[in-house]
N, C-alpha and C positions, 0 to 999 in steps of 0.2 A: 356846552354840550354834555360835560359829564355830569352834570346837574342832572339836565335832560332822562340821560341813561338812568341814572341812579331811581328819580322819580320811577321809571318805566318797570326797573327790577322790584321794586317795592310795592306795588299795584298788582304785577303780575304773579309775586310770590304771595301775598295777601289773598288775590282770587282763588290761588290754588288751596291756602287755607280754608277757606270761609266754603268752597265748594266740597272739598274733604269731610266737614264737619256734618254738623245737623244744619238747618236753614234756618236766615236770619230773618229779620222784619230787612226790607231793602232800605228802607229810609235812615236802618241804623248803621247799616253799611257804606251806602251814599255820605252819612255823616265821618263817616273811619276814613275812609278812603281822603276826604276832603281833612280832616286831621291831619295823616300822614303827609297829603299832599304842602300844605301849611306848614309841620316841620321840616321835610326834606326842602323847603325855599330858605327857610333859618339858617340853614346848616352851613360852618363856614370850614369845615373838616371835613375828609373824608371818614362817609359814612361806615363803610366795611374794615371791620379787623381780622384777623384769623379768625377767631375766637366765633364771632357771626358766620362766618363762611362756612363752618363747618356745621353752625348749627343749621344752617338753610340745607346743608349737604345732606346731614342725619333726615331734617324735615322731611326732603325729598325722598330719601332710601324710606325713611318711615310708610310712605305712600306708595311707592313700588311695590313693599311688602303688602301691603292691604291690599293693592290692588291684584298681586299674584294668588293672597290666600281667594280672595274674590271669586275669582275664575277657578278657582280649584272648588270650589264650595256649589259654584254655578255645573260645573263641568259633570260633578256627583249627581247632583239633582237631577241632572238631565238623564245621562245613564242611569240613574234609579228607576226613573217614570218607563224610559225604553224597557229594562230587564221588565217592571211590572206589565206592561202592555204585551210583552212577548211569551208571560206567563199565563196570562188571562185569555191569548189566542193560541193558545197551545188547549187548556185547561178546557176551551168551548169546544175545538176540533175533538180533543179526546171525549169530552161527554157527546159532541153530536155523531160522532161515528157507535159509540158503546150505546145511545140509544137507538138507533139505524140497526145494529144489528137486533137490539129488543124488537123491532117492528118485524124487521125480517123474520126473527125465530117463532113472534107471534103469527106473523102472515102462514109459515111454513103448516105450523097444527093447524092454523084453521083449516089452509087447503088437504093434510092430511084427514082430517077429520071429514072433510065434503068427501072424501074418495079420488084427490090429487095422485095419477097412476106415474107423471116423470118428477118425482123428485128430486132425482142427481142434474136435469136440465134447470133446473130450478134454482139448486144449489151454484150449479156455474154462473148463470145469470147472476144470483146476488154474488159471488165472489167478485165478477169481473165491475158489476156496479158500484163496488165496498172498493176495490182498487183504483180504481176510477175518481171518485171523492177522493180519496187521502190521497191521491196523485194531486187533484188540484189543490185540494188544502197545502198540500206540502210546497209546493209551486209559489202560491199567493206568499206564502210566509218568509219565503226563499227571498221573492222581490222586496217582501217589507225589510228584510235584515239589510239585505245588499243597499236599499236607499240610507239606511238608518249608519250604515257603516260609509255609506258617502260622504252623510250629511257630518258624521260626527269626523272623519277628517280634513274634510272641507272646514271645521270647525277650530281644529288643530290647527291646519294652517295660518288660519287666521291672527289665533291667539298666540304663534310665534313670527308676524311679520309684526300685530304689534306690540310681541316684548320687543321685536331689533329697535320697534321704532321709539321705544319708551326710552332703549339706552341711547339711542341717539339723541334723542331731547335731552338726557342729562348730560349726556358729553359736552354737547352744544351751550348750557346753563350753564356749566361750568365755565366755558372758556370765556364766556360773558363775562362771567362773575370775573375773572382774572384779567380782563382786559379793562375791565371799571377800576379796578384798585392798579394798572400798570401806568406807572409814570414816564418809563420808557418809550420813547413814540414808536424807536426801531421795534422796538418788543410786544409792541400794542398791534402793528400794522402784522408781523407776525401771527399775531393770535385771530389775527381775524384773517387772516390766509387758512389756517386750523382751521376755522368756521365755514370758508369758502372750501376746501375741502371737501367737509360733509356735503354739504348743503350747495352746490354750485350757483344757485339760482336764488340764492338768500338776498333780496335787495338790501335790506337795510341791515348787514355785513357790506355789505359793497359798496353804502351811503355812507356808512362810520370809517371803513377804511380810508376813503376818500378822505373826508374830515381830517383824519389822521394825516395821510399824505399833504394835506394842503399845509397843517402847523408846519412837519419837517420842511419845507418851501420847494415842494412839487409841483404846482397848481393844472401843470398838464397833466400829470399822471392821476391827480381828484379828477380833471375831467373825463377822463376815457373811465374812469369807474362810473361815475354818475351815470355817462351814456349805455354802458354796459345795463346798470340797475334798471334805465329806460326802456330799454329794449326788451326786457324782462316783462316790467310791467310801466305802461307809457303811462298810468296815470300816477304812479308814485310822486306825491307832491315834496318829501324831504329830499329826492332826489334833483327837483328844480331848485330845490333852496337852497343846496350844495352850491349846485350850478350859478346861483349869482355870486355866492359865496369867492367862488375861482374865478369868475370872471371878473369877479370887483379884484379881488388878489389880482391878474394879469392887466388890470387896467382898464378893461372893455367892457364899460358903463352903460351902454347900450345894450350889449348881450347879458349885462349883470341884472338890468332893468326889467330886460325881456322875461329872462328866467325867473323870476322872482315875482311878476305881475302872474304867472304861469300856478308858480306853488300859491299866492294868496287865491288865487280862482279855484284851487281845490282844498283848502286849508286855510282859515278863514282866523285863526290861531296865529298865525306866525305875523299877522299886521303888531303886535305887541313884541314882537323879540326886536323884528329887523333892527327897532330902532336904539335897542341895547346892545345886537350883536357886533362886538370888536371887529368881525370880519369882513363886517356891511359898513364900517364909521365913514371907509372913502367917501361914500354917497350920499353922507349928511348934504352936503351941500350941489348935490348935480340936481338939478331945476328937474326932469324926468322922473327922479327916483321920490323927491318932495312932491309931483304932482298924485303917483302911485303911490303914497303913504295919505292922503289928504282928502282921496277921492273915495 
């Protein structure tokens, strides 16, 4: 199992690099990945020492930063475009009124010139026309601002639900990372309570816990987590494989069978562990469990 974890952590902090960077050819990636996969099966040590944990730590803080300056760089741009647009509809409103009154002053001599006798009705008229436009101008612009200041808090928001959510992924990465290097089981199952914490609905915290629980020699209490992680999500296949896991530990070879004919129907993968897992060895020899390994 902590093979398992280990491979999962390695894969998953690799993709965060390799997506960070510029882009690769995928087939040389496919090749890295299938590398790394190849030494973590070598490995007869645990992989993490301080010394790594902290570099994966700096890695991640590295990327938080990038990602904050990002949005701050993103964030300018856009209020730059807004101020420009609200320049350029100011700058039109000001020249289409300052020509409006050109036409009017022209219209005015002309009619003076024909022998126009109400002048000041004249003058009212275009006052109240002149007031009228920059009434709406003013109006239109009023509503452009107000969307623009919805949009860009709508926008703020956004961009601090997902900074909580970025600290929470590290929180969570972290406690990972300490619960692969804890040899402790009490300390282990601990950390993945932390996990369960954040995250309540985290199936696979609640599939490793289990795990966890079953070494200490719990096997009822793996199983109320499993059922828990099921309930969650009914198709989580490591959570049936748990499940034969405890039920092979409790003796009930039948429900061990069940559940395990269950996770290979969605996990097509685990026909090659069952029959190295120490947890599964009961059932080397139950006739049921040899037919669902054969078939």
């Amino acid at each position: 199992m902590l093979r398992i974890l280990l491979c999962g952590l390695i894969i998953s902090l690799f993709s965060l690099s390799v997506s960070g960077g510029q882009e690769k050819d995928p087939k040389k990636v496919e090749q890295d990945v299938a590398q790394r996969k190849a030494q973590v099966e070598k490995l007869e040590k645990p992989l993490y020492t301080p010394f790594i944990e902290r570099y994966m730590l700096d890695e991640l803080k590295q990327l938080r930063t990038e990602m904050a300056a990002q949005r701050v760089d993103l964030m300018k741009q856009i209020l730059d475009r807004e101020h420009s647009s609200v320049d350029r509809g100011v700058s039109y409103a000001t020249d289409a009124v300052t020509y409006f009154f050109y036409l009017i002053a022209g219209a005015i001599s002309i009619l003076v010139l024909v022998g126009w006798s109400s002048i000041r009705d004249m003058k009212e008229r275009v006052h109240l026309l002149a007031d009228e436009e920059i009434s709406k101008l003013v109006h239109t612009y009023e509503e452009r601002l107000r969307t623009i200041e919805e949009q860009m808090n709508q926008k703020a928001q956004n961009i601090e639900e997902n900074r909580e959510e970025i600290e929470l992924t590290n929180e969570i990465q972290s406690l990972w990372l300490r619960a692969a290097q804890e040899s402790n089981l009490t300390n282990r199952a601990t950390i993945y309570d932390q996990v369960l914490r954040i995250r309540p609905d985290d199936c696979e915290a609640l599939t490793y816990k289990a795990d966890t629980v079953l070494e200490m020699g719990e096997p009822q209490w793996a199983a109320n987590l499993c059922h828990r992680a099921l309930a969650i999500d009914p198709e989580y296949s490591q959570a049936f494989y748990q499940l034969a896991c405890v039920y092979t530990a409790l003796n009930q070879f039948d429900e061990a069978v069940r559940y395990l004919s269950e996770a290979l129907k969605r996990a097509e993968s685990y026909r090659e562990e069952v029959t190295k897992d120490p947890a599964l060895k009961p059932l080397a020899d139950y006739e049921a469990f040899q037919e669902l390994i054969n078939h």
